[in-house]
C-alpha positions in Angstrom: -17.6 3.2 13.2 -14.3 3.8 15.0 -14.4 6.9 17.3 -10.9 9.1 16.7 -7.9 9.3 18.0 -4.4 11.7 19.0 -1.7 10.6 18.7 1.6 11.8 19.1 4.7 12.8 16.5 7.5 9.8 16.4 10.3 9.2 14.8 10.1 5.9 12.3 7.2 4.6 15.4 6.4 1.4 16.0 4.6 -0.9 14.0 1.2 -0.4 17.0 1.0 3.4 16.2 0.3 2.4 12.5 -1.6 0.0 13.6 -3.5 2.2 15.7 -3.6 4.6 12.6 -5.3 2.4 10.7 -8.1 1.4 13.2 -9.0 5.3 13.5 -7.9 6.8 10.2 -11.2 8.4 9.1 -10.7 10.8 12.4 -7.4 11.7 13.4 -5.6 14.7 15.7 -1.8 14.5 15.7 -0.8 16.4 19.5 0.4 20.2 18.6 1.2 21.6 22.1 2.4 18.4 23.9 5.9 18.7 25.8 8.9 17.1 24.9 8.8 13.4 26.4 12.7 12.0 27.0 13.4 8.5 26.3 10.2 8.0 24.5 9.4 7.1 20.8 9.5 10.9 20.2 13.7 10.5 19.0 13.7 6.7 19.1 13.0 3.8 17.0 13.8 0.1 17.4 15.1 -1.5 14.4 16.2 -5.5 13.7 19.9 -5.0 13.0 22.1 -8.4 12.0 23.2 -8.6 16.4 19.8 -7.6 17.2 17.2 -4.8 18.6 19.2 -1.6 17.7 17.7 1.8 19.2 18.3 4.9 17.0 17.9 7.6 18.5 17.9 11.6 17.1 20.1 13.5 19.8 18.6 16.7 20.7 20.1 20.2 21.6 20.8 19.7 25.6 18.4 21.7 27.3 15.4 19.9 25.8 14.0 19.0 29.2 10.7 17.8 29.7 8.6 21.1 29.8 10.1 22.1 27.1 7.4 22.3 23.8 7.8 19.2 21.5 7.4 22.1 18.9 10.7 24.1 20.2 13.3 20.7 20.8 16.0 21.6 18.3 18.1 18.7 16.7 21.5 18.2 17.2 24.0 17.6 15.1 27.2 18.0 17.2 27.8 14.1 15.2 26.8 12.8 12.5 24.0 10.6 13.9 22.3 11.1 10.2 25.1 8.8 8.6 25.1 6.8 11.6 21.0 6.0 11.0 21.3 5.7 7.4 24.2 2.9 7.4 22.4 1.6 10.1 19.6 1.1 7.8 22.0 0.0 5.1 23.7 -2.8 7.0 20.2 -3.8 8.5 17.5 -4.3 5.4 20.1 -4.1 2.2 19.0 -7.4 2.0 15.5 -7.2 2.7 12.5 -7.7 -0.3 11.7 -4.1 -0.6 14.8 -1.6 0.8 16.0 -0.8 -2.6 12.4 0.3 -3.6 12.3 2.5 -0.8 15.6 3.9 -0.1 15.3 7.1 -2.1 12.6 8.1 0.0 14.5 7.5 3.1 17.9 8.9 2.0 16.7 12.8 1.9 16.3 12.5 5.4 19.3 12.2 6.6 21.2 14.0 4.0 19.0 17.3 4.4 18.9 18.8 7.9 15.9 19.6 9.7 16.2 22.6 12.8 13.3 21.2 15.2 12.3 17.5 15.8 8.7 18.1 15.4 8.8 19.2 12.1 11.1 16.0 11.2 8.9 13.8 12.7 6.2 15.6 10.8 7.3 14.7 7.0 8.5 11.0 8.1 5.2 10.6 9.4 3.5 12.1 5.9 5.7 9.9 4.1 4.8 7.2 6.0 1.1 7.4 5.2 1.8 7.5 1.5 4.2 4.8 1.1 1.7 2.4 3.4 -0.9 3.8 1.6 -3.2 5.0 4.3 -5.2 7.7 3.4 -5.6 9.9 6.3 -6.4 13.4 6.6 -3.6 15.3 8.5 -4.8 17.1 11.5 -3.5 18.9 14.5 -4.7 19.3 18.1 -5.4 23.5 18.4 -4.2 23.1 22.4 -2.8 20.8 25.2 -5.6 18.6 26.6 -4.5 16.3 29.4 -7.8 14.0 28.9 -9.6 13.3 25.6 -13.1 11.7 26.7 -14.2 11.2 23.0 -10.9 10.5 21.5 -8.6 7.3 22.1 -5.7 8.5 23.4 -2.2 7.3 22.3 -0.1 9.9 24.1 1.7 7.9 26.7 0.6 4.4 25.9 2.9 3.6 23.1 6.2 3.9 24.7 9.6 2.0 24.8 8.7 1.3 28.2 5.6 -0.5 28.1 5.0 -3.8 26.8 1.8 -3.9 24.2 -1.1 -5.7 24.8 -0.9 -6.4 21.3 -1.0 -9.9 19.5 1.6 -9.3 16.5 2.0 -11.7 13.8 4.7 -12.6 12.4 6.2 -11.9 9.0 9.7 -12.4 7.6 12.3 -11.0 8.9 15.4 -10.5 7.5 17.7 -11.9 10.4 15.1 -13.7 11.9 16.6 -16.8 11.9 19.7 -15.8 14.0 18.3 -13.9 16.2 14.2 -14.8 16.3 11.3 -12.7 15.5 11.0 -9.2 17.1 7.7 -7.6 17.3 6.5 -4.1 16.9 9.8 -2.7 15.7 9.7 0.8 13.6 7.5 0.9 10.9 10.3 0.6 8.6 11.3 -2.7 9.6 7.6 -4.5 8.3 8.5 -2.2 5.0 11.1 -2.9 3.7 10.7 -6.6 4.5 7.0 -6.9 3.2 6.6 -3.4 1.2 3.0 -3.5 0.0 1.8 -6.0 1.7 2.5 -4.1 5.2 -0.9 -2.4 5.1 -2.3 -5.9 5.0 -0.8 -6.8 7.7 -1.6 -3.6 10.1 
């Protein structure tokens, strides 16, 4: 049996965390009291657009440095980065096997707007466990612990900035043949393109 795992609150993250998910799911802790982490998954996901890797990133209200909470980093919307992401999304997997299925899941969140990034993050990631299907209890840390000694910890190590050890097959892509085969995009990317099948592959 798997031991457990924390892991932190992304937006649309990487096709590893759900991997990661998966290998742990019967034991769980999603970080509570973590601080805000710039440039990180935390407001960025990677997506296969038709000229390639496109970052999307959820702007936050300036002054979200890194000591600040996760659970106090307020979204901005000084522009209309919600329309921005959805036609982004729209103009990248319209094509793709599965978008249509899933688009009215998708749409709510960036029509409806959210005050703090955590909580965001928080119902993309429940809707993310449904529509993959992985049935996993939702829990939370109760404090900040800088070491876990019986938990694997996925903190820091999933992060735009570090390569994955991981071996990622491939599976269709949508523009694949223009511009090759990116791996460990967001989740969204291996759903829309292989819908339920994608909890095969993780």
């Amino acid at each position: 049996m798997e031991k457990g795992a924390v892991f932190p609150l992304f937006y649309l993250p990487p096709v590893e965390y759900f991997s990661k998910i998966v290998l742990h799911k019967e034991n769980i802790l999603f970080e509570n009291a973590e601080n805000f982490q710039k440039q990180s998954y935390r407001n960025r996901a990677t997506i296969h657009s038709p000229n390639g890797k496109l970052d999307l990133t959820v702007p936050v209200i300036k002054g979200s440095k890194s000591h600040t909470k996760m659970k106090d980093v307020r979204i901005s919307y000084d522009f209309q980065w919600q329309r921005m992401h959805l036609m982004s999304l729209q103009t990248s997997y319209r094509s793709s096997a599965y978008f249509e299925f899933y688009e009215d899941d998708f749409s709510l969140f960036y029509e409806k707007q959210w005050n703090f990034l955590f909580d965001y993050n928080e119902e993309l990631t429940r809707l993310l466990l449904k529509l993959l299907k992985i049935n996993s209890q939702i829990k939370y840390t109760d404090s900040f612990e800088k070491n876990y000694l019986d938990l694997a910890d996925y903190r820091n190590s999933i992060h735009p900035k570090h390569n994955s050890p991981e071996q990622f097959k491939t599976y269709f892509q949508v523009f694949e043949e223009r511009n090759c085969f990116f791996p460990n995009l967001s989740i969204v990317d291996l759903l829309f393109n292989q819908g339920p099948q994608s909890l095969k592959y993780l």
